[in-house]
C-alpha positions in Angstrom: 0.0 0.0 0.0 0.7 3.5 -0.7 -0.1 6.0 1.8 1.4 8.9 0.8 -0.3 9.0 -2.5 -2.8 11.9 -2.8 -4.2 12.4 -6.5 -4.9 16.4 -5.6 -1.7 17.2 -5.6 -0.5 15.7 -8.3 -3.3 16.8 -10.9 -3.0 20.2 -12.3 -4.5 22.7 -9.6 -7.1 24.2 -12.2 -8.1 20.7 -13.3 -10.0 20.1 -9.9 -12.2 23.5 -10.3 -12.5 22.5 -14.2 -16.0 22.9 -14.9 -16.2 20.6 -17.9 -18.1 20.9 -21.2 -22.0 19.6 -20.9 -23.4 17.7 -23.5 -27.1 17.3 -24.9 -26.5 13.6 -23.4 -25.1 14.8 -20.0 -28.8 16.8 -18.8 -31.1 13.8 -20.3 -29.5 10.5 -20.3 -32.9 8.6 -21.2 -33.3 6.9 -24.3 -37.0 7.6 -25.4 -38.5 11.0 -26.5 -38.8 13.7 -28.7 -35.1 15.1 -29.0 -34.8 18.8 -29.9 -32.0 19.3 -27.9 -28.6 18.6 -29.9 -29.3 20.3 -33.0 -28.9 16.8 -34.5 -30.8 15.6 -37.8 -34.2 14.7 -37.4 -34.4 12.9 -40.7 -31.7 10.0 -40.4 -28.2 9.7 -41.8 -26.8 10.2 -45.5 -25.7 5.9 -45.1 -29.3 4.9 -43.9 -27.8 3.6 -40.5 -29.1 5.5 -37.8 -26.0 7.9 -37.0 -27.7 11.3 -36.8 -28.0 11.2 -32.8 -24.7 11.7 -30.7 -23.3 8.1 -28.9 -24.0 7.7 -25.1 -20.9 9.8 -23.9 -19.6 7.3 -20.8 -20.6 4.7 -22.8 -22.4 3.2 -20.2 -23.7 0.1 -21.5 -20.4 -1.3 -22.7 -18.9 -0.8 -19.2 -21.9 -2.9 -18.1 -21.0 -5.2 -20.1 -17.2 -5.3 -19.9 -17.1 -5.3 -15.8 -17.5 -8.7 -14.8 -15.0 -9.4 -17.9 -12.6 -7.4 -16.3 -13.6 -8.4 -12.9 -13.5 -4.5 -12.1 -16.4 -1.8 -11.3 -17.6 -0.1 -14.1 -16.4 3.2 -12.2 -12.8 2.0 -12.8 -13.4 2.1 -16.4 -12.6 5.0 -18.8 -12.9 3.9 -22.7 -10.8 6.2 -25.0 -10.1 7.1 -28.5 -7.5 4.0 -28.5 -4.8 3.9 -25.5 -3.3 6.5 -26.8 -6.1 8.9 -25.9 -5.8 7.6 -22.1 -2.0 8.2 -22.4 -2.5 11.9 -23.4 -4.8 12.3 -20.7 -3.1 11.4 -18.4 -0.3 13.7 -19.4 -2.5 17.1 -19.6 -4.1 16.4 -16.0 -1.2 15.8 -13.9 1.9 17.5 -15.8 2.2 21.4 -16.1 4.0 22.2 -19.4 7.3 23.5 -18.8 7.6 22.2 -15.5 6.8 18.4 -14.5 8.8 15.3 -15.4 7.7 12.0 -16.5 9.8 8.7 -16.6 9.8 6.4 -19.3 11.5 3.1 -19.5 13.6 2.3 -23.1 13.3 0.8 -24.9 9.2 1.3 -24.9 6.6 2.0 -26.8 6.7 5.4 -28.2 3.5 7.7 -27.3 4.6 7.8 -24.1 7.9 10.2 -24.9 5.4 11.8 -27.8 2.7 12.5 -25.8 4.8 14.4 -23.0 6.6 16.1 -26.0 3.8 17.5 -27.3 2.2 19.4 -24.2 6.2 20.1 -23.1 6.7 17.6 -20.7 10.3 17.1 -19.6 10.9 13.4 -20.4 13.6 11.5 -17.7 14.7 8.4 -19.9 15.9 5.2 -17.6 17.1 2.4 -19.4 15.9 -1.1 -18.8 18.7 -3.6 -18.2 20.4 -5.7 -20.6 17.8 -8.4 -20.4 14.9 -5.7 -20.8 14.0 -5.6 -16.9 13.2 -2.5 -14.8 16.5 -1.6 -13.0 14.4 -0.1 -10.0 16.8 1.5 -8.4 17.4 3.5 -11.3 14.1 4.7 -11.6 13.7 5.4 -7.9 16.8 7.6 -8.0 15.5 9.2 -11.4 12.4 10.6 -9.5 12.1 14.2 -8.6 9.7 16.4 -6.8 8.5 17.4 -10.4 7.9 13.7 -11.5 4.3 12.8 -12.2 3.9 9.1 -14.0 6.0 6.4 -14.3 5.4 4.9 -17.7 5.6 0.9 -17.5 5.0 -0.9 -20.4 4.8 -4.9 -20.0 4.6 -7.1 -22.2 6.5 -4.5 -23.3 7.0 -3.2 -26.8 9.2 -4.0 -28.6 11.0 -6.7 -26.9 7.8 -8.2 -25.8 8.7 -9.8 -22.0 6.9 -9.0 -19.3 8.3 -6.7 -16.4 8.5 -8.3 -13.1 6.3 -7.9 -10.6 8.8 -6.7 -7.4 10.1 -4.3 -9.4 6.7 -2.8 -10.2 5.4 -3.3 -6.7 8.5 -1.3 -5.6 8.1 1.2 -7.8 4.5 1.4 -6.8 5.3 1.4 -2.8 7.6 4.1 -2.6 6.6 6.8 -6.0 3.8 9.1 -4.8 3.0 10.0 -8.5 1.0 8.0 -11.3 2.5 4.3 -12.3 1.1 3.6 -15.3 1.0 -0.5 -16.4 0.1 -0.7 -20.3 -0.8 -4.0 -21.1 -1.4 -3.9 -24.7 -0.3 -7.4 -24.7 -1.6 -9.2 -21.5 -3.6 -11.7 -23.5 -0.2 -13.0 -24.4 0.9 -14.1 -21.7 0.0 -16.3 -18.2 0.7 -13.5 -16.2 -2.0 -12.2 -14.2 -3.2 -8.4 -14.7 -1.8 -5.4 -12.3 -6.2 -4.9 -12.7 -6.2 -7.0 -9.5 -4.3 -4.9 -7.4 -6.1 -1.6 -8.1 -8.0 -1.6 -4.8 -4.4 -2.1 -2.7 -2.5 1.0 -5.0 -4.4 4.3 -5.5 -1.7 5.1 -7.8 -2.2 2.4 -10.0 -3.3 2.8 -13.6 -3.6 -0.1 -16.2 -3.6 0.4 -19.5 -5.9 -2.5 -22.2 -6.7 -2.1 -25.6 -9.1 -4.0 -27.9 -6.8 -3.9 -31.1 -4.7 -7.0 -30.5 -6.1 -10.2 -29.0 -9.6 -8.7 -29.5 -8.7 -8.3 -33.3 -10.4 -4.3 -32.8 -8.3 -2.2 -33.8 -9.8 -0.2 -36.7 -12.5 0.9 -34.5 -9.5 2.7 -32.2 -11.4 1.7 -28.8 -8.6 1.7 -25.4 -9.2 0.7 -21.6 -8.1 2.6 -18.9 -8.4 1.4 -15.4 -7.7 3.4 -12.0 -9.3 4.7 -9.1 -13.1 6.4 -9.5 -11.2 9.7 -9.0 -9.4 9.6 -11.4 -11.7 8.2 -14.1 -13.6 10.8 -12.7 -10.7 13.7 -13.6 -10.7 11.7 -17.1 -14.2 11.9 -18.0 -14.0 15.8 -17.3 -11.0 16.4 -19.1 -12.1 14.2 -22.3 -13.8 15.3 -25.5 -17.6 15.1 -25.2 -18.2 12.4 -27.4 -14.5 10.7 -27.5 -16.5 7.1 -28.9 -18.1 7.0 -31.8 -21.8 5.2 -32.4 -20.1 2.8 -34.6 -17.2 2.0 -32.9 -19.6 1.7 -29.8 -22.2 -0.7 -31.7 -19.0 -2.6 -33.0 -17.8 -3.1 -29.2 -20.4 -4.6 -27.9 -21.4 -6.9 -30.4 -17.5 -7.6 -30.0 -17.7 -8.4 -26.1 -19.9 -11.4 -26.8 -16.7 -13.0 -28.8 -14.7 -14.3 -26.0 -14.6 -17.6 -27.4 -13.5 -16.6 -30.9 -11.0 -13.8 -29.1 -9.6 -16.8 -27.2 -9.0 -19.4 -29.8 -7.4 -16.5 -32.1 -5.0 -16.1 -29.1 -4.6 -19.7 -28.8 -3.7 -19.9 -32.4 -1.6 -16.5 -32.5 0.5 -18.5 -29.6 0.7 -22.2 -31.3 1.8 -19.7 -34.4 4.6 -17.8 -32.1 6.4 -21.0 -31.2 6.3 -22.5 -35.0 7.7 -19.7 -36.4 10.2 -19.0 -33.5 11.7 -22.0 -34.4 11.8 -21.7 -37.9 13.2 -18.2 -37.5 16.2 -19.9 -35.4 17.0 -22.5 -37.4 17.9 -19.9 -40.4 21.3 -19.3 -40.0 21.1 -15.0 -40.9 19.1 -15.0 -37.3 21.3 -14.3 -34.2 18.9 -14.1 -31.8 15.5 -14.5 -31.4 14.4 -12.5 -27.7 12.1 -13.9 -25.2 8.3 -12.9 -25.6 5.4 -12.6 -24.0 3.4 -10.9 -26.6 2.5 -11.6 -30.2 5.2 -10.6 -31.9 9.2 -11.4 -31.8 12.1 -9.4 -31.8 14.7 -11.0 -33.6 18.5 -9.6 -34.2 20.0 -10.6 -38.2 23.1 -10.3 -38.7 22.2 -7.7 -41.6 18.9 -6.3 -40.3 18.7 -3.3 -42.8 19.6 -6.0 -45.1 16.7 -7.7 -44.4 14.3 -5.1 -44.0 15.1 -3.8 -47.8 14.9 -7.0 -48.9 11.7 -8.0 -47.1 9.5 -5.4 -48.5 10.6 -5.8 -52.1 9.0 -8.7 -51.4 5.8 -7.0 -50.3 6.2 -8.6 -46.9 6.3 -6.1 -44.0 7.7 -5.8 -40.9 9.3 -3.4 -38.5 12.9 -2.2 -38.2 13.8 -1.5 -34.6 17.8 -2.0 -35.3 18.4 1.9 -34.3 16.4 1.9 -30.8 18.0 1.6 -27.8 19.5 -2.4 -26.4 17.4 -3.0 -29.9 20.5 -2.6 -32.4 20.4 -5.0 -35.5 16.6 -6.1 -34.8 13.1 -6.6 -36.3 9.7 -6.6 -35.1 8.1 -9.4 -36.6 4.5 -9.4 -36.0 2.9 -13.1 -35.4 0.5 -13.4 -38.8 -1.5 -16.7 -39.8 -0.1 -20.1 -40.4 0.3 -19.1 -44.3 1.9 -16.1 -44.0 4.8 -17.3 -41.7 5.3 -19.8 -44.5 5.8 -17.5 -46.9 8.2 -15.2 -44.7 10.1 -18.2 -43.6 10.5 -19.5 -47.3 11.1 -15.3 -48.5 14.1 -15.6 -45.6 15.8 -18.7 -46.7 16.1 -17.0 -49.9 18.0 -14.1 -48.6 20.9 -13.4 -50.0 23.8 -10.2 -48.9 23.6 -9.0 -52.2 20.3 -8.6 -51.7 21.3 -5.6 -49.9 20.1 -2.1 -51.3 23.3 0.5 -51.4 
């Protein structure tokens, strides 16, 4: 437990006498009626689906629904415009441009440096270890009185392990700011969720997304999990309608797939192992890292080579060789049965001279 956590003072000092926008949906939340108030269109929608009316604003009904999936109360739950629009949230309630910190771990996913870039956010870079752990310590010592989150990314992207759990429950005990988990890739992997502990750390925020396991992601839909007041904070602080009545509709019909989102897991995993060992067995592989997550990063011994040569042949992955503890490696995204064939056969053709100078 963390007892000197107190969310006031780390949220912007306006941000608690916000008064925040309020929608046509936010004085009437029923659902029958005449409604004159929104200055919608009466008449329908230009596609024939019925989109002239603005989406339920909280979303209410896919929390609902999403709850005992999550095993968390539906006040826990702020849905956003991917996890990216959590991320940036985040940022703008607790950082003041110009003057707060946040910490991010490289190598990590990206957003997290951007979004603090963006609203001028000084960004305190600690490395993870040679083996892609959190060197605690580090971070501990990294912390000022300025610091406001501690981004955590695990799995984490791009080298796709999972961060263990002391260091995060360290980081957690003794950091009186905002830890932020983002499990992007928790269906990945046997580890449990940090969801489980939010009632024991009130400075615990989890980061899901629907774009991986759940196979969602053109409909750009993120999870966010923390205390009540701070998805409280985020709901003020959001655009009025930040989910749109498609991606809404699409969602719930979604959340009745956890069979089908389970075997695609199950398959993206049988898929991981196959091609891992393919991927070995080819002798321009070095090394193929440790994952947790469903995707590999693998070192070549030529990895610009390979990356040229790769999309001439249409086949696309991503080059990570210049990110930090990430030199001469690719992301290779897990895809189906036939199109790890195809790489794998596309890789044993590989040539140097394939190389473009």
């Amino acid at each position: 437990m963390n007892n000197s956590f107190d969310l006031t003072k780390i949220l912007r000092p306006h941000i608690l006498t916000l008064a925040p926008y309020s929608s046509a949906r936010d004085e009437y939340t029923g659902h029958v009626g005449i409604f004159l108030d929104a200055n919608e269109n009466p008449y329908g929608s230009v596609t024939g689906e019925n989109y002239n009316r603005y989406p339920d604003p909280y979303q209410a009904e896919i929390k609902q629904k999403l709850s005992p999936i999550k095993q968390v109360s539906p006040d826990r739950i702020f849905l956003g415009n991917g996890s990216d629009e959590p991320i940036d949230l985040l940022t703008r309630a607790t950082c003041t441009p110009g003057h707060d910190h946040v910490i991010i771990l490289p190598p990590t996913y990206g957003m997290y440096e951007v979004s603090a870039s963006i609203h001028d956010v000084k960004i305190d870079k600690v490395s993870l270890t040679n083996d892609y752990q959190i060197d605690t310590e580090a971070v501990l010592n990294a912390v000022t009185p300025q610091t406001k989150i501690i981004w955590i990314c695990s799995p984490n992207n791009p080298t796709g392990n999972v961060m263990q759990y002391d260091a995060i429950q360290t980081i957690l005990e003794n950091f009186s700011g905002l830890v932020v988990v983002d499990e992007a890739y928790i269906d990945f992997t046997d580890e449990p969720s940090w969801i489980q502990h939010l009632d024991k750390y009130p400075n615990l925020v989890v980061l899901q997304t629907f774009s991986k396991a759940w196979g969602l992601a053109g409909i750009r839909v993120g999870m966010c999990f923390a205390s009540p007041e701070l998805i409280r904070i985020l709901n003020k602080i959001k655009p009025p309608y930040n989910i749109s009545l498609p991606a809404q509709q699409a969602l719930l019909e979604g959340l009745n797939g956890i069979e089908k989102k389970d075997k695609m897991v199950a398959d993206i995993l049988e898929q991981r192992d196959v091609l891992a060992e393919k991927l070995q067995s080819l002798p321009i592989v070095v090394k193929i890292h440790p994952t947790d997550a469903n995707f590999l990063l693998v070192q070549f011994e030529d990895a610009k080579g390979v990356m040229d040569y790769l999309i001439r042949e249409t086949i696309i992955v991503r080059d990570r060789s210049r990110v930090h503890l990430c030199e001469g490696c690719l992301r290779i995204t897990i895809g189906t049965k036939e199109e790890n064939e195809v790489l794998i056969e596309s890789l044993k053709k590989f040539q140097p001279q394939n190389v473009i100078v």
